[in-house]
C-alpha positions as CSV (number, residue, x, y, z in Angstrom):
1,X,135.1,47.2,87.2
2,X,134.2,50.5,85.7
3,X,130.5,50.3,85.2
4,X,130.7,53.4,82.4
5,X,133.5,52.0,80.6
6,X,131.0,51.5,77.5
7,X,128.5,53.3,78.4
8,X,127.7,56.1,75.6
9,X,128.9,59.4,76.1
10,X,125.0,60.9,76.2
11,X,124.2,58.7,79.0
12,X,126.6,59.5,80.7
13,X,125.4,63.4,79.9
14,X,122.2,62.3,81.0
15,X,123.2,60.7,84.2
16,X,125.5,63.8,85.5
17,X,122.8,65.7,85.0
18,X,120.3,63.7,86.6
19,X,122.4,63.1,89.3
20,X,123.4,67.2,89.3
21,X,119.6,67.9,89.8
22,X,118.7,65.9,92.8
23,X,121.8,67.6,94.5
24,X,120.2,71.0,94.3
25,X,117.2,69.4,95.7
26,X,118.2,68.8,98.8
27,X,118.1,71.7,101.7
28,X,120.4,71.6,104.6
29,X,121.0,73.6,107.5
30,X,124.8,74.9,108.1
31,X,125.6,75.1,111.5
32,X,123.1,75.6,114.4
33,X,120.0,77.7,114.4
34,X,120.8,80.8,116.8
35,X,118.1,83.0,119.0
36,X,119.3,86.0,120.7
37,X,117.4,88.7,122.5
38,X,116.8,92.1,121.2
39,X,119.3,94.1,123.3
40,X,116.6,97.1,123.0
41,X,113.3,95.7,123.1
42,X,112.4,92.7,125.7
43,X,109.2,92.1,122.8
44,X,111.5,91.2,119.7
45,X,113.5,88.0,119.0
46,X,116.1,87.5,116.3
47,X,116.4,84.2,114.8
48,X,119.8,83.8,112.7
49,X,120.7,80.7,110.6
50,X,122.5,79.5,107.2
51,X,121.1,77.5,104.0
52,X,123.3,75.7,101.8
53,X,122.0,77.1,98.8
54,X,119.7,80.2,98.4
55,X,116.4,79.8,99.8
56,X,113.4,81.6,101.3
57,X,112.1,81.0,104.9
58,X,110.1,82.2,107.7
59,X,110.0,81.2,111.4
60,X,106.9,79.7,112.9
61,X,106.4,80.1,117.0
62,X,103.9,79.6,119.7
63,X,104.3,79.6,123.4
64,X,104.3,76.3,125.5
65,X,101.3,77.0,127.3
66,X,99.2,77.6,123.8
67,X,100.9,75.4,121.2
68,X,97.4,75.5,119.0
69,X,97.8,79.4,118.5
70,X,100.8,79.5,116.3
71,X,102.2,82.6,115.1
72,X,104.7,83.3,111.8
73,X,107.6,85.6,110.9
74,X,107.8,88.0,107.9
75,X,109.0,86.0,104.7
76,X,112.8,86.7,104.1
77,X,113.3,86.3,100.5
78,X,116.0,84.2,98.6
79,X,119.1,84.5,99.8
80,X,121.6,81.3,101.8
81,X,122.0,84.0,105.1
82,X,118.8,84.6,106.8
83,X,117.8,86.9,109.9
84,X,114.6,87.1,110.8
85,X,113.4,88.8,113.5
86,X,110.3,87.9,115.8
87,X,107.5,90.3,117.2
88,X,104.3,90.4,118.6
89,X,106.1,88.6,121.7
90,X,105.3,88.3,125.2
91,X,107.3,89.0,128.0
92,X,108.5,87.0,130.4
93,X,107.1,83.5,128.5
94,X,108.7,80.5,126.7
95,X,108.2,79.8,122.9
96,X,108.6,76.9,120.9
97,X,109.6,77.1,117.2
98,X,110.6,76.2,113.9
99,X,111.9,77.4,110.8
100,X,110.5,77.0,107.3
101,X,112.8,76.8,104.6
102,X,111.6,76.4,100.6
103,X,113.2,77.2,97.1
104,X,111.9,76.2,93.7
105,X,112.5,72.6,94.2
106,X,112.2,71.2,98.0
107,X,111.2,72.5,101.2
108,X,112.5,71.7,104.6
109,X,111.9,72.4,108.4
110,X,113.9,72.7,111.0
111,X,114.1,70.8,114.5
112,X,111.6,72.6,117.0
113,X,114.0,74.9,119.3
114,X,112.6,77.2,122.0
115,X,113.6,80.4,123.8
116,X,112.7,82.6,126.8
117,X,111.8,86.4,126.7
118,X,112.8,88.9,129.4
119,X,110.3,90.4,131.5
120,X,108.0,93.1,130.2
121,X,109.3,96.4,131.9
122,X,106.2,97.4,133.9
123,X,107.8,100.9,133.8
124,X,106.7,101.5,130.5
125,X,103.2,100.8,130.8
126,X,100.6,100.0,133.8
127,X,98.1,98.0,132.1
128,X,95.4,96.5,134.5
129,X,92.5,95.2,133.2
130,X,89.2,94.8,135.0
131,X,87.7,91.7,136.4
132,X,84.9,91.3,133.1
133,X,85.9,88.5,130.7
134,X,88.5,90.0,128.2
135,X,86.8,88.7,125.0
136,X,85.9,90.9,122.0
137,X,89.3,92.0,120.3
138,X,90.1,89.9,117.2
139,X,93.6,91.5,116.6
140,X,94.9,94.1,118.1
141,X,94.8,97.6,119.8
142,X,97.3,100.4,119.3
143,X,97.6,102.7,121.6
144,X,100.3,105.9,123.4
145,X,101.5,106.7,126.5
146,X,102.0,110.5,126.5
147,X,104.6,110.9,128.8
148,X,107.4,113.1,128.5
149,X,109.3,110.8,127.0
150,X,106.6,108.2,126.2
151,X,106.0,104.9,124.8
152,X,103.6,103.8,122.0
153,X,102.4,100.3,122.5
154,X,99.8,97.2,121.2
155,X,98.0,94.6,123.2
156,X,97.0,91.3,121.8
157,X,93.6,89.6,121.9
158,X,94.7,88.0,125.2
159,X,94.6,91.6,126.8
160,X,98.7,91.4,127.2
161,X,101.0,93.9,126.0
162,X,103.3,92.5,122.6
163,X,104.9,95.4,121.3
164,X,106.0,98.7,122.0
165,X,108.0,101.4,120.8
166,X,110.2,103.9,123.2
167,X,109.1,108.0,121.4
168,X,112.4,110.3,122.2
169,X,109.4,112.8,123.5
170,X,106.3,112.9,124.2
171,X,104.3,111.1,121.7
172,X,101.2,113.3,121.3
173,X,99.2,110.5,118.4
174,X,99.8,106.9,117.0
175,X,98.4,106.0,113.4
176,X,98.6,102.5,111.9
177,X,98.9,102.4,108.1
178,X,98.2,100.1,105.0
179,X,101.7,99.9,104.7
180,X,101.7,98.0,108.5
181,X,103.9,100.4,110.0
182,X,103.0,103.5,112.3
183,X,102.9,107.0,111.9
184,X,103.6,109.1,115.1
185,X,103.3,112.5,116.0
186,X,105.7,114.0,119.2
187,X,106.9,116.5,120.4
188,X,108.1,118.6,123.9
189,X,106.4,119.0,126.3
190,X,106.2,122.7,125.8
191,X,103.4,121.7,122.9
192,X,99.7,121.9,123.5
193,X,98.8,118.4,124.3
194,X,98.0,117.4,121.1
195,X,100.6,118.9,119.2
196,X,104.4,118.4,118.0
197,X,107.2,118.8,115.5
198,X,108.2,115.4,114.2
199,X,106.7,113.4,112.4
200,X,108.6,109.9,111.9
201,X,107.3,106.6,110.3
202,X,108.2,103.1,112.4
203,X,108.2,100.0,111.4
204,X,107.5,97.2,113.5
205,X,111.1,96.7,114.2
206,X,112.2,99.7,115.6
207,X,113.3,101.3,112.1
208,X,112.8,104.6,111.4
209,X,111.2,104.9,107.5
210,X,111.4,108.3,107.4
211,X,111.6,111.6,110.3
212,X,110.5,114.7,109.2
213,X,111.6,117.3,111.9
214,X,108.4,119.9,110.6
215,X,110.7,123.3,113.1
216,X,113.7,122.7,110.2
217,X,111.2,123.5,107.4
218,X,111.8,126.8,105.3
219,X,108.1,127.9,107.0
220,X,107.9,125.3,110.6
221,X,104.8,123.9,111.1
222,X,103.2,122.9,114.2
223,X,101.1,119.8,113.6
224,X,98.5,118.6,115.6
225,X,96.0,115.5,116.3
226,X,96.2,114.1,113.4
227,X,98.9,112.9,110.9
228,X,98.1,109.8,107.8
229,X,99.1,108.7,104.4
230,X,96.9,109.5,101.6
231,X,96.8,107.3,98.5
232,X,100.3,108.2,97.1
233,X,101.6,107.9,100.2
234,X,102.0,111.5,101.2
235,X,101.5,113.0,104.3
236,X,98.5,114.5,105.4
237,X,98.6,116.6,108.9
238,X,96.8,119.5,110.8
239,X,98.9,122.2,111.5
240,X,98.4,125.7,113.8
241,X,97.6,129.1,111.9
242,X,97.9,132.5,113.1
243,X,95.7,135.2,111.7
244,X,95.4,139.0,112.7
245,X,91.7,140.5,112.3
246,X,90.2,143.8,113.8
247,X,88.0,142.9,116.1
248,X,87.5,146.3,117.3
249,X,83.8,146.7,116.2
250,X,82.9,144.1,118.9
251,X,85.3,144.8,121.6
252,X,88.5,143.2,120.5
253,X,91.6,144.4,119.7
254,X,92.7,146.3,116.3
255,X,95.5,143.4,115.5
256,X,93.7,140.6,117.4
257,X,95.5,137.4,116.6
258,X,93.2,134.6,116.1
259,X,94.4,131.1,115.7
260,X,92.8,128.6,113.2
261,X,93.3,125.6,111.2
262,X,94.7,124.1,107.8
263,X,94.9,121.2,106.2
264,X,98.4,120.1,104.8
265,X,99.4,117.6,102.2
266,X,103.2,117.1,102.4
267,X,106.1,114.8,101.0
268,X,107.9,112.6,103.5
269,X,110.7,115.3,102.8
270,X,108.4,118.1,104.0
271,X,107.9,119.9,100.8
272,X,104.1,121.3,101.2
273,X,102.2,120.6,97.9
274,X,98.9,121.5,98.9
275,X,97.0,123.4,101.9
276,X,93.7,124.6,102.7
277,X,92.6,127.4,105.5
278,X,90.1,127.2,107.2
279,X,89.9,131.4,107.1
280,X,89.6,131.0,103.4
281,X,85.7,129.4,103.9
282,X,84.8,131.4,107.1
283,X,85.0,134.7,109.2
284,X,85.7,134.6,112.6
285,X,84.1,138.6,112.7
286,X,80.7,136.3,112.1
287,X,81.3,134.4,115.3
288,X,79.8,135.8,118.5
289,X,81.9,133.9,120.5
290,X,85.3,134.9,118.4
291,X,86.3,137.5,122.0
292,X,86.4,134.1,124.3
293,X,87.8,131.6,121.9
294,X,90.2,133.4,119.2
295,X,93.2,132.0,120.9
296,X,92.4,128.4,119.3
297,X,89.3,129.7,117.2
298,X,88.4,126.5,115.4
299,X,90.2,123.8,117.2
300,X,89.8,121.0,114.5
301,X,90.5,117.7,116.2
302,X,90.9,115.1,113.3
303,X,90.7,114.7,109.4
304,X,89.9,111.2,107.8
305,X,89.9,110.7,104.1
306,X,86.3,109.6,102.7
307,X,85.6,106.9,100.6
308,X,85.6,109.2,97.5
309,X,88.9,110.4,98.1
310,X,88.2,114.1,99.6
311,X,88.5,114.6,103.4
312,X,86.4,114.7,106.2
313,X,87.6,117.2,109.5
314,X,86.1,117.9,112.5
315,X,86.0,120.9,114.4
316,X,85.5,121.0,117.8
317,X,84.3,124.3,118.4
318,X,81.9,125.0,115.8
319,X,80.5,121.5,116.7
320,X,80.5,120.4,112.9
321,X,82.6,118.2,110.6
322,X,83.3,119.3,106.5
323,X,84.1,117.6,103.8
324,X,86.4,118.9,101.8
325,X,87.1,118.9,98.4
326,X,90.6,117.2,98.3
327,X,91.6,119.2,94.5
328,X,89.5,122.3,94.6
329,X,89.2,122.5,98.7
330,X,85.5,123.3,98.5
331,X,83.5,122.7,101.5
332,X,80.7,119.8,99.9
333,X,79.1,120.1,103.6
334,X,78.9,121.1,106.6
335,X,76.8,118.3,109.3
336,X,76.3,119.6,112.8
337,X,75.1,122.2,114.7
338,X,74.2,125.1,112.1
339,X,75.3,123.0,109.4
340,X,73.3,122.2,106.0
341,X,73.1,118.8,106.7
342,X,69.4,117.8,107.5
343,X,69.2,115.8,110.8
344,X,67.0,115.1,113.2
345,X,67.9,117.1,117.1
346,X,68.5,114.1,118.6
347,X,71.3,113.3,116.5
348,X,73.5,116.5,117.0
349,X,76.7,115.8,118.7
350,X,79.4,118.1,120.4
351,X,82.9,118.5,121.3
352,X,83.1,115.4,118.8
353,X,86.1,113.5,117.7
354,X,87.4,110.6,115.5
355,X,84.7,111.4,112.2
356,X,85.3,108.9,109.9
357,X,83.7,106.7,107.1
358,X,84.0,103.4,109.0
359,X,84.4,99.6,108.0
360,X,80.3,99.0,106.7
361,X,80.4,102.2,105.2
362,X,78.6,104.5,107.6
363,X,79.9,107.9,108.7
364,X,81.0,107.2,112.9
365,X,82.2,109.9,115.3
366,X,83.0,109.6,118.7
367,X,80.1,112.4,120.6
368,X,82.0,113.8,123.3
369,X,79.0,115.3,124.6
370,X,79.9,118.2,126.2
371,X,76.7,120.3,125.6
372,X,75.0,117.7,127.8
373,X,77.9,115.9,129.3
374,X,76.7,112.1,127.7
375,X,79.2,110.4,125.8
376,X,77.7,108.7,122.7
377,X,79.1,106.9,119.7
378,X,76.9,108.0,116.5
379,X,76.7,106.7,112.8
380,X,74.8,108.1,109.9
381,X,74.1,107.6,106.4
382,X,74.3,110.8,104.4
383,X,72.3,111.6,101.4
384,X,74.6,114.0,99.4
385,X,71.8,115.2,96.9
386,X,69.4,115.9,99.2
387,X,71.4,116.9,102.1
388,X,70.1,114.8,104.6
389,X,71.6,112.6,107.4
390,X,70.1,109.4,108.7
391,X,71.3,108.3,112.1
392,X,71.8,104.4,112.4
393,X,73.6,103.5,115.9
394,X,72.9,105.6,118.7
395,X,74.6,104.6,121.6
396,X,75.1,106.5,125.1
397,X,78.6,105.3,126.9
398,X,78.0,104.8,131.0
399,X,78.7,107.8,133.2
400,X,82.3,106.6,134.0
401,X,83.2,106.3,130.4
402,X,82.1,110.3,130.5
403,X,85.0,112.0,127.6
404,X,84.6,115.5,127.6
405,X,87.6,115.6,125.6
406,X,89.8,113.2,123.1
407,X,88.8,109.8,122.4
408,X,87.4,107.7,119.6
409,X,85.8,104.2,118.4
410,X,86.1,102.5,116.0
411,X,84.6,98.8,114.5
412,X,87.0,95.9,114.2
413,X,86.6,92.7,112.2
414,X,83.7,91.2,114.3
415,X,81.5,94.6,114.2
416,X,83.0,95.1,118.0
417,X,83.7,98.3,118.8
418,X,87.4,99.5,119.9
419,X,86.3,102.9,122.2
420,X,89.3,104.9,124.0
421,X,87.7,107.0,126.6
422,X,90.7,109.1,127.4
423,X,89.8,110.9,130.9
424,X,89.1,107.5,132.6
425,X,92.2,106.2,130.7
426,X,90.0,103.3,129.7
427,X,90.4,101.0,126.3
428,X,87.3,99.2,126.1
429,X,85.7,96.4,124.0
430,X,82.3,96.7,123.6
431,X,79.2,95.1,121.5
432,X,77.0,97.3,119.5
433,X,74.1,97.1,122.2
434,X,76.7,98.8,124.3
435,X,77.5,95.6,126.6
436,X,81.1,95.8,128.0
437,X,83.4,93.1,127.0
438,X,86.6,94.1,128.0
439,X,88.1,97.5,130.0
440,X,91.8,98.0,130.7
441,X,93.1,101.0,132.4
442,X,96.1,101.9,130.9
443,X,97.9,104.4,133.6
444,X,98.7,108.4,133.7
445,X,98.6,110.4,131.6
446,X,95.6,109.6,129.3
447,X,95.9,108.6,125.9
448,X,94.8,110.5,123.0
449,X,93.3,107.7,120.9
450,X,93.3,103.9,120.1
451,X,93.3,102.1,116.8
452,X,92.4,98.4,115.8
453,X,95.0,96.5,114.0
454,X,93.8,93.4,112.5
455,X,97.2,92.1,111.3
456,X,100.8,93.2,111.9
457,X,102.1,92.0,108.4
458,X,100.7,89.6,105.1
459,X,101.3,86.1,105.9
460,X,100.6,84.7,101.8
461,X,103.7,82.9,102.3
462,X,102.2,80.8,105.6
463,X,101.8,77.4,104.1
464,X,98.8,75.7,105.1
């Protein structure tokens, strides 16, 4: 019997449609869910699998020993093909997981699955950490291993390595970015140890975002200790520059080349669209040390952007740190030794590194110390108007964490300090009363600096 045989012909409208629309609610799978290795990378994972209709999904994945800490893919947007591909992995350990699959109408999950990663090769970095609890780090710690052809690398807030990226050369500096990717400075060997030619943007796959070869420009530059995105996302680096002066009046030579500093603010293509010389605010005929040190004069050792926009650098030699105007290039100050910042003796720092504004809104440098060969980490308030600094946290380092050159800290999320203390090639967790809570060794050669990283991507698509 035909149960629409007198049916009206709008029901039956009604009906196909009704029926039409909890079709397309329904998800399915199509075919089996596949995991397969990175064949470059023992630390990545990529999951593979097919929707029925177009849909967005993530992957969600723990290991077996710690199913409470779960972790979650990127989001891969709408589409019926997905590939997703897992980091922030362990080596050598199982996971558990399962994908998330939504569109406007229905949601769906897969069957848990599970797979094994290789080993961690032990060749690219000799982490050993030292018998103190490893507590302290709430995300994690980006870090480089300047060999000659060298390896950039995270550890997780278990104190295991769960990235890493090969570096053609030698990677002289990392930098994390708000875009979640890293910015990283190498070079040959040939370079002075802080300095390359190529400046390339990862992502956390392995992609190259851009790679800026800085010896093919029109005028090559030689960057140097520090390279980071300014608010439109162009490049901001220190570069080498040669100068000849007659410094025949004190005993030099008539064409004495001294070598200084700029500032550069660059395009991702490498077209320069603003600089700023240190020669063009001071005279190295005014320094009485010029004879001993004109062969790297200023030596300015990194350059942060302030929370007004202009830029903070730090020169080694002169013991000071500027800020710069970041339109007119004005100097607005000079703290330090002979500076015309107003602070008290005890407060002076040398050989410093790593000035920054940090997290609470204090100014923080890492006080190499070399004047009196004690390591501190210093923060200060700064009265523009009056010209006057305020120091908050004093805090002297122990006589193994002794830097006389290099390093940094830096505050993570639970007002923990991140401190690199290159010549012990020590990452260390600390408290702000100065108690240890964590100290890895991380091998030969040193590393230049190491950065917290709270989170390696957005997770607003994570249902709860």
């Amino acid at each position: 019997m035909n149960i629409f045989k007198h049916t009206p012909l709008t029901a039956l409208i009604f009906i196909w449609v009704a029926l039409s629309n909890c079709a397309t609610e329904n998800l399915n799978f199509i075919g089996e869910i596949v995991a397969t290795s990175d064949s470059s990378n023992e630390l990545r994972m990529h999951i593979d699998f097919e929707i029925d209709q177009k849909s967005s999904a993530y992957v969600s994945y723990w290991t077996e020993t710690n199913p409470d800490k779960i972790f979650h893919s990127q989001l891969s947007q709408s589409d019926r093909s997905h590939h997703l591909t897992l980091v922030g992995l362990k080596g050598g350990t199982t996971y558990q997981y399962q994908v998330s699959v939504s569109n406007v109408n229905t949601s769906i999950q897969s069957e848990v699955e599970k797979f094994t990663t290789s080993k961690f090769p032990i060749n690219v970095l000799h982490l050993r950490w030292e018998p103190e609890e490893r507590t302290g780090l709430s995300g994690y710690i980006l870090s480089q291993r300047r060999l000659v052809n060298g390896v950039i690398f995270m550890i997780d807030d278990d104190g295991d390595v769960v990235w890493y990226q090969q570096i053609p050369k030698q990677p002289k500096l990392s930098h994390w970015t708000a875009r979640h990717t890293i910015l990283v400075l190498y070079g040959a060997a040939t370079h002075r140890n802080s300095s390359g030619d190529h400046i390339v943007e990862y992502d956390l796959y392995g992609n190259e975002r851009f790679h800026l070869n800085l010896s093919e420009l029109d005028i090559p530059l030689e960057a140097h200790h520090e390279v980071r995105f300014d608010e439109n996302n162009n490049l901001l680096t220190l570069v080498y520059q040669h100068k000849t002066f007659d410094l025949s009046s004190i005993g030099g030579k008539q064409d004495q080349s001294v070598m200084g500093d700029k500032i550069v603010r660059m395009d991702t293509a490498g077209n320069v669209l603003w600089e700023w010389s240190v020669f063009d605010y001071t005279n190295p005929l005014k320094d009485s040390t010029i004879l001993r040190t004109a062969e790297d004069w200023s030596h300015s050792n990194s350059l942060s952007i302030d929370s007004d926009g202009n830029y903070l650098v730090s020169f080694r030699n002169f013991n000071q740190v500027w800020k710069v105007d970041s339109k007119s290039g004005k100097v607005l100050w000079k703290l330090g030794k002979g500076g015309d910042i107003e602070m008290e003796p005890s407060a002076q720092f040398s050989g410093q590194h790593a000035f920054h504004v940090n997290p609470e809104g204090d100014y923080m440098v890492f006080d190499n110390g070399r004047q009196n060969r004690q390591t501190r980490i210093l923060t200060y308030q700064i009265d523009e108007a009056n010209k006057k600094a305020t120091v908050g946290l004093k805090l002297q380092l122990p006589e193994n964490l002794y830097s006389d050159r290099m390093g940094n800290a830096y505050l993570m999320d639970n007002d923990n300090m991140l401190v690199c203390a290159p010549r012990t090639n020590s990452l260390v967790i600390m408290n702000q009363k100065g108690e240890i809570l964590g100290k890895a060794h991380v091998g030969i050669p040193d590393p230049y600096r190491a950065e917290f990283v709270r989170s390696l991507y957005p997770l607003d698509h994570v249902r709860d």
